[in-house]
N, C-alpha and C positions, 0 to 999 in steps of 0.2 A: 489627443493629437489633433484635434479637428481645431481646439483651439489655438494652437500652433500656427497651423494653417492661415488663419484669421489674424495672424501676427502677435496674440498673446504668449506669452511666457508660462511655461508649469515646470512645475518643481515636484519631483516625486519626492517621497518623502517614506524613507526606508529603514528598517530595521536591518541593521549591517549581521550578517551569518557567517561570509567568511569570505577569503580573499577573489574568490571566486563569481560572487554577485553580479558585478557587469556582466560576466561572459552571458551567467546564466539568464539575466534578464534580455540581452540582446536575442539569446536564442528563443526568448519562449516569445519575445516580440515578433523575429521572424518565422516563426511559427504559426502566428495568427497573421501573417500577411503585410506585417510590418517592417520590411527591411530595411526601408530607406531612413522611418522614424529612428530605429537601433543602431544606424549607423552616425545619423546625428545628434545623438544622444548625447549629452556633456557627465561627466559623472565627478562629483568631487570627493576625493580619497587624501587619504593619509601618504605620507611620506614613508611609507614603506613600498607601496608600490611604485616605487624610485631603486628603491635602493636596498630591498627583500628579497636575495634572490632567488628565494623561495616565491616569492609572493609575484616577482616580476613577470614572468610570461603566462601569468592570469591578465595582465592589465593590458595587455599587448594588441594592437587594434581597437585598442578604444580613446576616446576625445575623453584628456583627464587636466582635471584643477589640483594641484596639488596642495597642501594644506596642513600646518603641522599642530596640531592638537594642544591645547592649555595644559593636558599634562604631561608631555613630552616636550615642550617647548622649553620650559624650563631644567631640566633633565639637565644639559653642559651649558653654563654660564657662557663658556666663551662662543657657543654658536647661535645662541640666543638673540641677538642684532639681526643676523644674517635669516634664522628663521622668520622671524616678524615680518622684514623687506621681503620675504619672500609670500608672508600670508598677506601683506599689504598690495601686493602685484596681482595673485589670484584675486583679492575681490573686485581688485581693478577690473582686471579681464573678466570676471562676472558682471560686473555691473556697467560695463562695454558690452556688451554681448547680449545684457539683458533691454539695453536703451534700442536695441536694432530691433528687437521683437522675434518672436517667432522661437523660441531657445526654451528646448526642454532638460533639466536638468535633473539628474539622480546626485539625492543628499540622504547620508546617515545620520542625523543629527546625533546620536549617541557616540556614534563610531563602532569599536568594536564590542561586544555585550562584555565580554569575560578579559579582563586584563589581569598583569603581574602587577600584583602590591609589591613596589620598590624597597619596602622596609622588610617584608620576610620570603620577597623570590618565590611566593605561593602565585598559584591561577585561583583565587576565588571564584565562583560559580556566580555571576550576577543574576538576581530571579528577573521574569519577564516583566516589562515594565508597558504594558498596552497603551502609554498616553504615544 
């Protein structure tokens, strides 16, 4: 955070657990004193924390990029267009955001560990992948 401060940009870079993440990194930030950093936090997630309403009042008070994933993007042809414009606008807004300086960002690069294979409606068990 110090480098924030100094107007650098970080990017945390996180193993996604479950729809829950932000809250729980915001609170273990404001637990070490950090409140103001947790509140300016950016976090880029999935379109489900849109539109999961299970998933939705996890995401609730937090500063979110939304972002729809390579393998869901393609999922319905016909909203396919409208996804893209829409991952095209988030990296806009990130890379606005990052030219100003100072912007901490939480990123899953995996996204979620464990997904549904679409061809047999299984949750395969993804093993840990430490890179």
């Amino acid at each position: 955070f110090e480098f924030m401060k100094k107007g650098e940009n970080v990017v945390f870079l996180a193993n996604h657990q479950s729809e829950a993440d932000p809250q729980v990194f915001s609170i273990l930030l404001e637990k070490i004193g950090r409140r103001r950093e947790a509140e300016e936090l950016v976090y880029v997630a999935g379109h489900k924390v849109t539109t999961d309403p299970l998933a939705i009042p996890f995401s609730m008070g937090r500063n979110l990029l939304c972002i729809h994933s390579k393998k869901h993007i393609n999922v319905d042809p016909t909203t396919k267009e409208s996804k893209t414009q829409q991952n095209v606008a988030t990296m806009n807004q990130m890379l606005k955001m990052m030219r100003g300086g100072g912007v901490g960002i939480w990123v899953a690069p995996s996204g979620g560990r464990d997904r549904r294979d679409v061809d047999t409606c299984e949750v395969p068990v993804a093993p840990f992948d430490q890179k």
